[in-house]
C-alpha positions in Angstrom: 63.4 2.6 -34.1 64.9 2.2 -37.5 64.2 -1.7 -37.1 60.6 -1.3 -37.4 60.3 0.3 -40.6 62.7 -1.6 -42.3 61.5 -4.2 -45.2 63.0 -7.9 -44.9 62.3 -11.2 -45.8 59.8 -12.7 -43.3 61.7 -14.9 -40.9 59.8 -17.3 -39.3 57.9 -15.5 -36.3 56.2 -13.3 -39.1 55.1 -16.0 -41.2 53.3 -18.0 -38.1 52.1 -15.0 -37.1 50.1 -14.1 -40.2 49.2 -17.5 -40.5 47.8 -18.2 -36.9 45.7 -14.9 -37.2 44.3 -15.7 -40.7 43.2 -19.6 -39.0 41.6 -17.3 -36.4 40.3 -14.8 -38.6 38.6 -17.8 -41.0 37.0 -20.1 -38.7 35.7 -17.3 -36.4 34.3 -16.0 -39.9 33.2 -18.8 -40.8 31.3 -19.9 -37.6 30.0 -16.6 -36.6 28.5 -16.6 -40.3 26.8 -19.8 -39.7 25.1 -18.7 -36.5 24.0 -15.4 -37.7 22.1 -17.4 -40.8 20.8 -20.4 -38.8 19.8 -17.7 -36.0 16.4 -16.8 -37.5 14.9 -20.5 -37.3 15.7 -19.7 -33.4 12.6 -17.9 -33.1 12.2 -15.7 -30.6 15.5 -16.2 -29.5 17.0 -14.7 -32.5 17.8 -11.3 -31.7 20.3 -12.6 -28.9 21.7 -14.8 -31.0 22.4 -12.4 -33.8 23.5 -9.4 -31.9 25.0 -11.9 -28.7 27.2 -13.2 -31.7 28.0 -10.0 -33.3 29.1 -8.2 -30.4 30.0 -11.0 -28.4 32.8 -12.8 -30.1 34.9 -9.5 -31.4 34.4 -8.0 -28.2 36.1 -11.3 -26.4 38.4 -11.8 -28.7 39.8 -8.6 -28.3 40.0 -8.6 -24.6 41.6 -12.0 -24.8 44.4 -10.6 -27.8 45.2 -7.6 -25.1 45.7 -10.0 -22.2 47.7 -12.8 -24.5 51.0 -12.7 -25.8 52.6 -15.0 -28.5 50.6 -17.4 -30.6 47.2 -17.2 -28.8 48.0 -13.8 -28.6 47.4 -13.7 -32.2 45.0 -16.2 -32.8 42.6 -13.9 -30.7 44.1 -11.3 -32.5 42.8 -12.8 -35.5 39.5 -13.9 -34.6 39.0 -10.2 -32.6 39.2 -9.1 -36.8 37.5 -12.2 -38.1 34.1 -11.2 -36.0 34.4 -7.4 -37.3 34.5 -8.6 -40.6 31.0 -10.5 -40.0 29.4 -7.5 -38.0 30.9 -4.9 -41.0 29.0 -7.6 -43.6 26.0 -8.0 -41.5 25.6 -4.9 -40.5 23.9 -2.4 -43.2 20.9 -5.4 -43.6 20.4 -5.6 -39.9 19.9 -2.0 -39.5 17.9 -1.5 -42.4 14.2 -2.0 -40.5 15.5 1.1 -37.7 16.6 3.3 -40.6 13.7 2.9 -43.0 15.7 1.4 -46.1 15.1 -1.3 -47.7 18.0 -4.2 -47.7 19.2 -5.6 -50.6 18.1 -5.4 -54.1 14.1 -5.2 -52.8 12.1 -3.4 -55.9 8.9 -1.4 -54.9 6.2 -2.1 -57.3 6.6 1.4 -59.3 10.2 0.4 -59.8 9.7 -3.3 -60.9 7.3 -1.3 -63.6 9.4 1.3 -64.8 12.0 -1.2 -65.3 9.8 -3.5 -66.8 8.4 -0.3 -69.3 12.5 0.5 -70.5 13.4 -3.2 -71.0 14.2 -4.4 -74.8 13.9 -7.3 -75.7 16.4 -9.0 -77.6 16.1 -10.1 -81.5 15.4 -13.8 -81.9 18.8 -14.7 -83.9 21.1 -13.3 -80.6 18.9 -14.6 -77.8 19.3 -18.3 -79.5 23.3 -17.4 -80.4 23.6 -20.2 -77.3 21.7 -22.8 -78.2 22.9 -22.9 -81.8 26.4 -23.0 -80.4 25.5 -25.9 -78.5 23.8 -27.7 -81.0 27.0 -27.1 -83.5 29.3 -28.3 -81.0 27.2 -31.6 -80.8 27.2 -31.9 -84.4 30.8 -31.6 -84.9 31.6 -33.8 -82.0 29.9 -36.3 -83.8 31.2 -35.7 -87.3 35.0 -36.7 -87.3 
């Protein structure tokens, strides 16, 4: 199997290949990302939206990829790794409530105030560096 090591110039088959999986890999992205965001305005219908969607659409995918060959082959292919990419994103925030960490950048209130006790405010002549920039570049806009 010497052939399948080798390194070549893509021929055709390769390129469409890559390029019908990454179609597959960026709309499923990009839908399943929209339905996991709109899914809290579902209500109580949310939690089988969210983890219906998650699951749902790799998990299809992939069994339509196995069963396919050629270009849908590889679209599902490609959507099957577009949908992990969502679930790998989603993931760490959606488990957060079950594990007992908090998501995202949330502060409790001792930590807003230690950070609030260790932070230094800047001197007046950098903090308005900007806005003296912007007003010189008016002024010698104006001045030919």
């Amino acid at each position: 199997m010497p052939e399948a090591i080798a390194f070549a110039a893509p021929r055709a088959e390769e390129m469409t290949r890559v390029v019908t999986a990454g179609a597959g890999a960026g709309i499923t992205g990009a839908v399943e990302g929209v339905i996991v965001k709109m899914a809290p305005a579902m209500g109580a219908l949310e939690p089988v939206f969210t983890w219906g969607t998650l699951l749902g659409i790799p998990t299809l995918a992939a069994a339509a990829a196995m069963f396919t060959r050629g270009m849908l082959g590889d679209l599902f292919q490609g959507m099957a790794c577009g949908g992990l990419g969502v679930v790998g994103y989603s993931l760490p925030a959606m488990l957060a409530p079950f594990t007992g960490r908090k998501a995202g950048n949330q502060l409790t209130a001792e930590q807003r105030a230690a950070l609030a006790a260790g932070v230094k405010l800047l001197p007046a002549g950098i903090a308005g560096a900007p806005l003296r920039a912007q007003s010189m570049a008016a002024k010698s806009s104006m001045e030919f």
